[in-house]
N, C-alpha and C positions, 0 to 999 in steps of 0.2 A: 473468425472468432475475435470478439476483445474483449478486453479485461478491464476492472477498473478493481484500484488500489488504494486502501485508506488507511492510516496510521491512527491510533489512538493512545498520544504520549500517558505518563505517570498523574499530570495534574488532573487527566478528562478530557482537555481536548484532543481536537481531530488533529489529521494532517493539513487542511487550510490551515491552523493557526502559525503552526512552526515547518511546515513541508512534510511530504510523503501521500498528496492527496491526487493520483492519476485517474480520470474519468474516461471511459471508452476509448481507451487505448488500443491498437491494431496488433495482434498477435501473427511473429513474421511467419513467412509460411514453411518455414523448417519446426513451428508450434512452438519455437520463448518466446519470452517476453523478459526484459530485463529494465528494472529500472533502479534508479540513483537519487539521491538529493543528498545536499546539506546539510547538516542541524546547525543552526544558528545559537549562538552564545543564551539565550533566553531558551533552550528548550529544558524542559526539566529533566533533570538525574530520575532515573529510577528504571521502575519495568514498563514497557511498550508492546501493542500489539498490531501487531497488522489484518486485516481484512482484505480480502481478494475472490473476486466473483468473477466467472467467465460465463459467456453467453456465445451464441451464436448471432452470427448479423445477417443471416437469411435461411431460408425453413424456420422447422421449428425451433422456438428460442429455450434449448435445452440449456440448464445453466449450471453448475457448479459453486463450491463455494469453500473460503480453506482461509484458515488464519495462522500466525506463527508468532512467537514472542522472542525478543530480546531485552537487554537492556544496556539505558544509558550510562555512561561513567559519567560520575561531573566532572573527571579531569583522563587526561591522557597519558 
């Protein structure tokens, strides 16, 4: 199976612009997946949402699909 993971910060953009954007990632065979990034000092405050698809990488490409929200503090 993999996964691919997209972030969609407060301003609109994706995860390319400020990080959270994982494409066809290998899901280990215990079935997670865990992933991490940074936010870099430019990423906007506010609410964020993540995007997450899983598929299969042979037979049929049964796929899945699930989002979850957080959000950024502009300070710590």
């Amino acid at each position: 199976m993999q996964v691919t993971v997209n972030l969609r910060y407060a301003d609109g953009h994706m995860g390319d612009a400020y990080g959270g954007l994982a494409v066809a990632q290998t899901i280990g065979p215990d079935g997670t997946y865990r992933e991490t990034w940074t936010l870099p000092p430019a990423a906007p405050a506010g609410p964020a949402t993540v995007y997450a698809g899983v598929a299969s990488t042979s037979g049929p490409r049964a796929a899945g699909t699930g989002t979850g929200t957080f959000t950024i503090a502009d300070r710590c």
